[in-house]
N, CA, C and O of each residue as an XYZ file, in Angstrom:
272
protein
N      10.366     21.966     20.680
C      10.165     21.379     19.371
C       9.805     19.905     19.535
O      10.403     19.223     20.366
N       8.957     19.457     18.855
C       8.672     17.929     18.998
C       8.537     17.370     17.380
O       8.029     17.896     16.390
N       9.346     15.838     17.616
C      10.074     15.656     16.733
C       8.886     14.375     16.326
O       8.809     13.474     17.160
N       8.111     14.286     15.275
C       6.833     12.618     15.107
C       8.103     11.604     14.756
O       8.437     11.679     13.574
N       8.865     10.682     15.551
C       9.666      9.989     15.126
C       8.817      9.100     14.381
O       9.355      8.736     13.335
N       7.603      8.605     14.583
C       6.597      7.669     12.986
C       7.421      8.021     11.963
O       8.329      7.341     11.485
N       7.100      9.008     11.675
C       6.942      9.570     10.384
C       8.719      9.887      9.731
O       8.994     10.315      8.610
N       9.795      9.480     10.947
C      11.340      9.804     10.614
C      11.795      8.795      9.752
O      12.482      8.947      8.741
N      11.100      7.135     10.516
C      11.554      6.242     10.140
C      10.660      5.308      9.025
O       9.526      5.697      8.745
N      11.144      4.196      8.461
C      10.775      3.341      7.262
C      10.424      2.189      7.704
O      10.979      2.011      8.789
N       9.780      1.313      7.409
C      10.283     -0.412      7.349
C       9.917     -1.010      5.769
O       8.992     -0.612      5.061
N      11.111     -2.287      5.369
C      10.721     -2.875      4.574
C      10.948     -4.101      4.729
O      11.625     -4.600      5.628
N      10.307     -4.742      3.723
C      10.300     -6.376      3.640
C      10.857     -6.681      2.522
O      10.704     -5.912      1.574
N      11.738     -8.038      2.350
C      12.100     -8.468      0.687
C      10.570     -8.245     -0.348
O      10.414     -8.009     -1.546
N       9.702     -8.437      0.700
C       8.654     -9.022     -0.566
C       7.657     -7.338     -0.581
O       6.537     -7.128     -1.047
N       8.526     -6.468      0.056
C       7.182     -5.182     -0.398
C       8.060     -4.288     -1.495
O       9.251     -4.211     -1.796
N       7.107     -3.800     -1.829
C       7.694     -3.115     -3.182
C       8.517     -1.768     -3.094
O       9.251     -1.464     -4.035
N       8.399     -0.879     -1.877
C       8.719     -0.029     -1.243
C       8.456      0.260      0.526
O       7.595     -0.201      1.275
N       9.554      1.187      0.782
C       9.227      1.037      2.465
C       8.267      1.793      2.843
O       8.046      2.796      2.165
N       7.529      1.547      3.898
C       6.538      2.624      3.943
C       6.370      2.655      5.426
O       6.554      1.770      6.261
N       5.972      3.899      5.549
C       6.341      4.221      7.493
C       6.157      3.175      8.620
O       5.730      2.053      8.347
N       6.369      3.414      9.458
C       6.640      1.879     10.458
C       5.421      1.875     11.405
O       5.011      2.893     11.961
N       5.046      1.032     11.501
C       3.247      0.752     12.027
C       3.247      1.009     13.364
O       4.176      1.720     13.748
N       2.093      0.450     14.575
C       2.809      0.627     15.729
C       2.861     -0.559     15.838
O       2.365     -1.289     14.980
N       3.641     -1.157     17.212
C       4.796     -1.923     17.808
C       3.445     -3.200     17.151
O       3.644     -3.687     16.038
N       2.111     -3.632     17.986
C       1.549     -4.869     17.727
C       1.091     -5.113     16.451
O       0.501     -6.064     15.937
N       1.603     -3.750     15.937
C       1.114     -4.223     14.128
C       1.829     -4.904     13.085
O       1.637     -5.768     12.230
N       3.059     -3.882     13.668
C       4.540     -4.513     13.107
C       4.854     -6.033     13.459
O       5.139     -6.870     12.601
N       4.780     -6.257     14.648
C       5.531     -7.468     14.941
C       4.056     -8.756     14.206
O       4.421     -9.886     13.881
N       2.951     -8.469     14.094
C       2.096     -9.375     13.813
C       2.383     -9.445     11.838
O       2.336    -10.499     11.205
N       2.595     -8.401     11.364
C       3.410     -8.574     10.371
C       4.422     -9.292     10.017
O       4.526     -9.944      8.978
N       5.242     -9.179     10.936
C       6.761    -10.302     11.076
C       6.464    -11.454     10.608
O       6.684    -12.062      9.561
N       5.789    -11.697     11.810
C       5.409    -12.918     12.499
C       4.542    -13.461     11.300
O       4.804    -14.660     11.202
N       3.897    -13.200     10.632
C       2.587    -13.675      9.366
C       3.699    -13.890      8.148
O       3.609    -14.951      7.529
N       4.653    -13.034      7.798
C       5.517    -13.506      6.545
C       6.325    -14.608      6.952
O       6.340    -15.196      8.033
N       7.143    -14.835      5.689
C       7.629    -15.941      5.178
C       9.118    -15.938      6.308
O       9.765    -14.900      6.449
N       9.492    -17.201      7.017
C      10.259    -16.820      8.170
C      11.901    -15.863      7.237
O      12.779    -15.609      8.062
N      12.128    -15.570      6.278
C      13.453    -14.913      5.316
C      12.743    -13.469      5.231
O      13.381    -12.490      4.843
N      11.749    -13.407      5.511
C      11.022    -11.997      5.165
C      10.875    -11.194      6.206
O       9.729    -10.848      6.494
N      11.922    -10.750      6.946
C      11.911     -9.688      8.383
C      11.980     -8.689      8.066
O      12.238     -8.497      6.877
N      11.771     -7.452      9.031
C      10.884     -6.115      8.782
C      12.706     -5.426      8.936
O      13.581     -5.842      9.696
N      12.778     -4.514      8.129
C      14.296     -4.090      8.504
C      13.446     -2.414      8.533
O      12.595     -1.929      7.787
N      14.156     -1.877      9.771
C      13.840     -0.512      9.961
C      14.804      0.551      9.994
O      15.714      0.419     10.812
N      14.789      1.791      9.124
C      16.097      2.423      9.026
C      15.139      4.071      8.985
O      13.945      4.362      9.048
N      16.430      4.854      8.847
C      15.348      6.466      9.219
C      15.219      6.734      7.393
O      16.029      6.460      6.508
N      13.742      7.427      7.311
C      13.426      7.802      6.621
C      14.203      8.315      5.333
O      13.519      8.316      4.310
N      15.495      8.745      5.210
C      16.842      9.666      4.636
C      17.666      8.836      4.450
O      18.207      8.980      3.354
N      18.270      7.457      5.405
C      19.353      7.327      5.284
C      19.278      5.589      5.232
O      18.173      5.057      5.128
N      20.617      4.696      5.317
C      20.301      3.564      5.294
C      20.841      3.072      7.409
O      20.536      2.051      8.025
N      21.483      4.017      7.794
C      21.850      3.808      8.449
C      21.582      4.717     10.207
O      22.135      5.809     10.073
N      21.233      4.662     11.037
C      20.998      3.298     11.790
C      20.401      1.967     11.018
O      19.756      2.314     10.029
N      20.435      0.834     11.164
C      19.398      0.008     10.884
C      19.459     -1.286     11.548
O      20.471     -1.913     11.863
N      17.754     -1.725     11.786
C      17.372     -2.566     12.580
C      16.352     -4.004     11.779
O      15.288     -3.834     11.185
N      16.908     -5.074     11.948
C      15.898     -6.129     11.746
C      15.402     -6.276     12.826
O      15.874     -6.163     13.957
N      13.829     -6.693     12.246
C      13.114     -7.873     13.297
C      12.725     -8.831     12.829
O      11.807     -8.604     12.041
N      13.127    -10.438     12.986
C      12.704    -11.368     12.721
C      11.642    -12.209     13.581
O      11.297    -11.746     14.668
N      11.040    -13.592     13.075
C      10.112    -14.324     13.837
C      10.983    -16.006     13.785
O      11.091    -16.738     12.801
N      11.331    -16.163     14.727
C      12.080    -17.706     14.718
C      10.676    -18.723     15.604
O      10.186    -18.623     16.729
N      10.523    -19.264     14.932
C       9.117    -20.148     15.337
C       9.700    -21.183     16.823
O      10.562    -22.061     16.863
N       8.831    -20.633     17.892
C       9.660    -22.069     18.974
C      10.221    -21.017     19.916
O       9.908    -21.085     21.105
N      11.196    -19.841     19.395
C      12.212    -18.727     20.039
C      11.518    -17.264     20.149
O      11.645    -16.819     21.290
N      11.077    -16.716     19.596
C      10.232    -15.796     19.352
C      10.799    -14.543     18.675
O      11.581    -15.101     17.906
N      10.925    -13.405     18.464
C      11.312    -12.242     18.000
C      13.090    -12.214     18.137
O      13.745    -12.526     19.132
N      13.451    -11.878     17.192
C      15.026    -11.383     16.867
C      15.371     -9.898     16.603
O      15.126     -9.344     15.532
N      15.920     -9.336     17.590
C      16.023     -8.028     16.662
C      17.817     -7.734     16.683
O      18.559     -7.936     17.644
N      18.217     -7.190     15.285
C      19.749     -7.252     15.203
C      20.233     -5.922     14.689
O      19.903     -5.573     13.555
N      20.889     -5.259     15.340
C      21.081     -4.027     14.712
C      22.363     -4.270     13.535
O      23.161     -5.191     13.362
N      22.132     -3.014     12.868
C      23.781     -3.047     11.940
C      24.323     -1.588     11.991
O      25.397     -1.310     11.459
């Protein structure tokens, strides 16, 4: 059985209106990186709120990622 994990999981931003499936890796992070530095990509599975993952852009430091 093979499982499209794309399509399991979400990402959203404060500023999008809904989550919508998670891009690949250099699309996402160039996303980050282009919003407002409070506006990080939080990624959770498709169903639930939980696993969940930020990624932020700290200018100088580079990528943050923090699970909860």
């Amino acid at each position: 059985m093979v499982v499209n994990l794309r399509n399991s999981f979400r990402v959203s931003f404060i500023t999008s209106e809904a989550p919508m499936p998670v891009p690949s890796v250099p699309e996402l992070l160039t996303r980050v990186q282009s919003r407002p530095v409070w506006d990080g990509a939080s990624i959770s599975p498709a169903d639930a709120q939980f696993p969940l993952v930020h990624v932020d852009w700290h200018e100088g430091h580079g990528f943050v990622l923090s699970d909860v």
